[in-house]
N, C-alpha and C positions, 0 to 999 in steps of 0.2 A: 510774438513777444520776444524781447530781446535779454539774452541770459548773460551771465560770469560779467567779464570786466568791459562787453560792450555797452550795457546795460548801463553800468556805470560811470563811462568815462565820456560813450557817446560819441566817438571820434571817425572820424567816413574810413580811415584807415583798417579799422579792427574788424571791419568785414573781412578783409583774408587772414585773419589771423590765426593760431594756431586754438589759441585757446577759448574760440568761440564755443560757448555749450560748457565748458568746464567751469565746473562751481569755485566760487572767485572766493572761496574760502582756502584753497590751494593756494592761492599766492599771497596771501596773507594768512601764513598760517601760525604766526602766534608764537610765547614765548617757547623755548623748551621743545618745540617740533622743527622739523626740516624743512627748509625751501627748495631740497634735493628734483622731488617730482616738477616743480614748476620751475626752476630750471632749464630739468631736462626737456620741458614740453617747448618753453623760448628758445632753448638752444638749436631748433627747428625749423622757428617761424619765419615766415618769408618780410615780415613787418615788425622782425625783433625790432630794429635800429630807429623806426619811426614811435615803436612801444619807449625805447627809453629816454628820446628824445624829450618826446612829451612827456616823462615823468621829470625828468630834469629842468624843463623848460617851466613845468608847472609846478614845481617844487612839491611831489606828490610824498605826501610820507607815509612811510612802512612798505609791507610786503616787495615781493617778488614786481618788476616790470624791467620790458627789454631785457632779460636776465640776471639783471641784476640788484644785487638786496639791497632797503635803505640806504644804512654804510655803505657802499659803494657809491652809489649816487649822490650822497651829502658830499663825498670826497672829489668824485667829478663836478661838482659843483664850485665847491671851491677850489678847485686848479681853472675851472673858465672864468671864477672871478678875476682871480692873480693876472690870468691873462687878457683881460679885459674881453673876455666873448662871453658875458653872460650881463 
């Protein structure tokens, strides 16, 4: 059975991931809490850069991926538009 955010996402990549097994309630952790832990867990991963790719690419919203939160990736999003890569 497949847990946390492979389960989810389903991507061939997230098999070495860091946060395989870890409850995918950590990186969407909501308002008022810290995305500190999940973070620190991508800050790690050998598949960060392929995690945020695909959040970006799929316009995934909310929580933690590739290390970084929503806002961040809304923002990298729109500088790939500006620059015509997205």
């Amino acid at each position: 059975m497949l847990t946390g955010l492979h389960a989810r996402f389903k991507e061939p990549w997230l098999v070495d991931a860091a946060c395989v097994g870890v409850d995918t309630k950590l990186f969407f952790p909501g308002r008022g809490r810290t995305p500190a832990p999940a973070k620190k867990i991508c800050g790690g991963c050998p598949v960060r850069v392929d995690c945020l790719e695909y959040a970006i690419r799929e316009n995934v919203q909310g929580g933690v991926l590739g290390g970084e939160s929503d806002r961040a990736r809304r923002k990298m999003r729109s500088q790939r538009r500006k620059e015509g890569r997205l």
